[in-house]
C-alpha positions as CSV (number, residue, x, y, z in Angstrom):
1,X,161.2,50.8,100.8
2,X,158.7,52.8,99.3
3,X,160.6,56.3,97.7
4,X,159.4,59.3,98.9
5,X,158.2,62.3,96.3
6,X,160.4,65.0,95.6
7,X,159.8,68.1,96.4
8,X,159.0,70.4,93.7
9,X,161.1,73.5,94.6
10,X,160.6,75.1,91.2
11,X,159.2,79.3,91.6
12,X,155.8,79.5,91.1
13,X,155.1,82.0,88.2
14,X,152.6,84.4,90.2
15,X,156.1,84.8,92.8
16,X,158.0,85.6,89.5
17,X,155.3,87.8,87.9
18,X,155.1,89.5,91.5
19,X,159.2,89.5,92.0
20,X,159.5,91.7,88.8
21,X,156.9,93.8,89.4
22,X,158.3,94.6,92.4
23,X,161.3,95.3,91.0
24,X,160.3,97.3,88.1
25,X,158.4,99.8,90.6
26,X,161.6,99.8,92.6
27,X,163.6,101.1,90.1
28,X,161.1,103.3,88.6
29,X,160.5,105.2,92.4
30,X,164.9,105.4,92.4
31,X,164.8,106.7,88.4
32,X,162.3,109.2,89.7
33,X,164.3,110.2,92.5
34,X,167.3,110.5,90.8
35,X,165.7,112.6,87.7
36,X,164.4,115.5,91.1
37,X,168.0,115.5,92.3
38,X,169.1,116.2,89.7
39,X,167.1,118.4,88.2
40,X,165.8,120.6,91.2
41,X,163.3,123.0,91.0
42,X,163.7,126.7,90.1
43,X,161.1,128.6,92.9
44,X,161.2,131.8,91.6
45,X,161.1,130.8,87.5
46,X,157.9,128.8,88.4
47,X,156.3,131.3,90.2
48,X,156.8,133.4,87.4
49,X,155.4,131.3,84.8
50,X,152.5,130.2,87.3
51,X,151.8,134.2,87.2
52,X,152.6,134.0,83.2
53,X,150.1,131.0,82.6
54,X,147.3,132.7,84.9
55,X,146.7,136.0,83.0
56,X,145.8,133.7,79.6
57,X,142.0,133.9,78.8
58,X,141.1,130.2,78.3
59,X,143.5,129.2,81.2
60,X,142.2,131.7,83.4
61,X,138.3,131.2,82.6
62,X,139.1,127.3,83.7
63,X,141.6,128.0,86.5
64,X,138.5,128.2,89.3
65,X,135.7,126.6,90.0
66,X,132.2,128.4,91.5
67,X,128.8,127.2,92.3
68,X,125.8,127.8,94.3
69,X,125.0,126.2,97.9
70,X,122.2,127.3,99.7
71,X,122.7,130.9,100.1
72,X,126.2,131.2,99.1
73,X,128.5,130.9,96.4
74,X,131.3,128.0,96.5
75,X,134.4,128.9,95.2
76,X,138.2,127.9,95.0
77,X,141.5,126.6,92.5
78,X,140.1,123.6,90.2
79,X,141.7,120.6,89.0
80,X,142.8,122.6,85.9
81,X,144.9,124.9,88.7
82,X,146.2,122.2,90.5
83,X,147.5,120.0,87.3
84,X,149.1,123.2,85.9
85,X,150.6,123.6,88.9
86,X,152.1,120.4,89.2
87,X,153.6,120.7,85.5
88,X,155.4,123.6,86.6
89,X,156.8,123.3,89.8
90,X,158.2,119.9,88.9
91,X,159.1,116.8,90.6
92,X,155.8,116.1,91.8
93,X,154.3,112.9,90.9
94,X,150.6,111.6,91.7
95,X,149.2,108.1,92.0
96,X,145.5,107.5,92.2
97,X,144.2,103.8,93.2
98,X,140.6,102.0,94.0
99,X,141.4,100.1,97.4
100,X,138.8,98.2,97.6
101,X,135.1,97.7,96.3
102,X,131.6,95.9,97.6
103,X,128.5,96.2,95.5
104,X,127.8,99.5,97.8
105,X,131.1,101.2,97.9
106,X,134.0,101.9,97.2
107,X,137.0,103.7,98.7
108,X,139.8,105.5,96.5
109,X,142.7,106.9,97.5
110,X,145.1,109.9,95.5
111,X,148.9,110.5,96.8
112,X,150.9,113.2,95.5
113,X,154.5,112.9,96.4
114,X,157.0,115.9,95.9
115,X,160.2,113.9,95.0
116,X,162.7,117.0,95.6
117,X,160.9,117.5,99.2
118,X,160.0,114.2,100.6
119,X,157.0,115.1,101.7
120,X,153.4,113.3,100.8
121,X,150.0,114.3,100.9
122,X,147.2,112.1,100.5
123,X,143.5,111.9,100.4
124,X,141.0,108.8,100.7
125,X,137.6,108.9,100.4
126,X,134.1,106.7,100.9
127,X,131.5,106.9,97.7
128,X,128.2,104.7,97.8
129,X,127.6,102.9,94.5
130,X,124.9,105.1,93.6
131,X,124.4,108.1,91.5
132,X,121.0,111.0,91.1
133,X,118.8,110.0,88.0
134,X,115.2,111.6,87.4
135,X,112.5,109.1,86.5
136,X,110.0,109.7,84.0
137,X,108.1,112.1,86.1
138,X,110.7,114.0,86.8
139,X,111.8,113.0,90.2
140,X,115.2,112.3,91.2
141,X,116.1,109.3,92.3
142,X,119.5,107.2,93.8
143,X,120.0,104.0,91.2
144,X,123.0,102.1,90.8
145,X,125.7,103.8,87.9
146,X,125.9,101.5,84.8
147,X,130.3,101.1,84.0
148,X,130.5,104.7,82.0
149,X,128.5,106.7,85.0
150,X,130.7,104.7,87.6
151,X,134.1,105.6,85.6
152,X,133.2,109.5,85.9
153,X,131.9,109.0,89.1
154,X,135.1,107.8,90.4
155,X,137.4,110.0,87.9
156,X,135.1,113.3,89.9
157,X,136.5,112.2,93.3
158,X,140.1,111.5,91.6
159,X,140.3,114.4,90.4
160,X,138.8,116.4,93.5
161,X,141.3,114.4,95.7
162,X,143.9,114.9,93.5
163,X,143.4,118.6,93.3
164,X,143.8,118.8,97.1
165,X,146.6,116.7,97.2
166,X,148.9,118.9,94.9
167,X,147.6,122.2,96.2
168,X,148.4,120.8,99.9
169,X,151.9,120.4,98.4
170,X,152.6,124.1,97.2
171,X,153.4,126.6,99.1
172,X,150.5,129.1,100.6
């Protein structure tokens, strides 16, 4: 009678690897939690230091963001605003990822979560491989980013979801 081969019933180490990763973010969302209950936010101190933190120079000449389109002028709170107001009112926390990528694309995606609220906002967004270069004549053209123009390219759209994603979290 001819034995027949054991089953090898031994974890395989990518089930481990992903187990404790698993695990580790677990405990790091509960830690996070636990840090907002416990520390809740004071409203009316942050909108006081929010007003504090507005009226200096350097802050203030970075706070907003303004440019020209077409026959207007574009203009609103910039990243700058947005971080700062994260750091004060507290218990906010902000995850950016790349979700997936092709040689033509690729899609990102920010979440800001307010931990003492519950509530999440979050943004995706669709941005061709490509960026504006001017030849040697002077003409602009589309040509594929080399890795430093691709990691600003995709730290702009962070950053402008990101923005939205913390400001959508304030109150008006």
């Amino acid at each position: 009678m001819k034995a027949l081969p054991m089953e090898d019933t031994r974890p395989d180490a990518r089930d481990v690897t992903t187990k404790a990763e698993e695990e580790r973010a677990s405990m790091e969302v509960k830690a996070l939690i636990f840090h907002a209950m416990k520390n809740p936010r004071d409203e009316e101190r942050g909108m006081r230091e929010i007003e504090r933190v507005a009226k200096i120079p350097e802050f203030a000449e970075k706070a907003y963001y303004s440019y020209p389109r077409s026959k207007t002028e574009i203009f609103g709170p910039s990243i700058h605003l947005a971080d700062e107001f994260k750091r004060i009112w507290g218990n906010i926390v902000t995850k950016q990822t790349i979700i997936h990528e092709d040689e033509d694309s690729f899609i990102i995606e920010v979440m800001a979560w307010d931990l003492q609220t519950n509530v999440v906002s979050s943004r995706q967004a669709v941005i061709k491989n490509l960026i504006q270069r001017k030849d040697a004549k002077g003409y602009t053209q589309w040509v594929r980013p080399d890795e430093r123009d691709k990691r600003e390219l995709i730290e702009r759209h962070h950053s402008l979801l990101r923005r939205n994603c913390i400001l959508g979290l304030l109150p008006r």
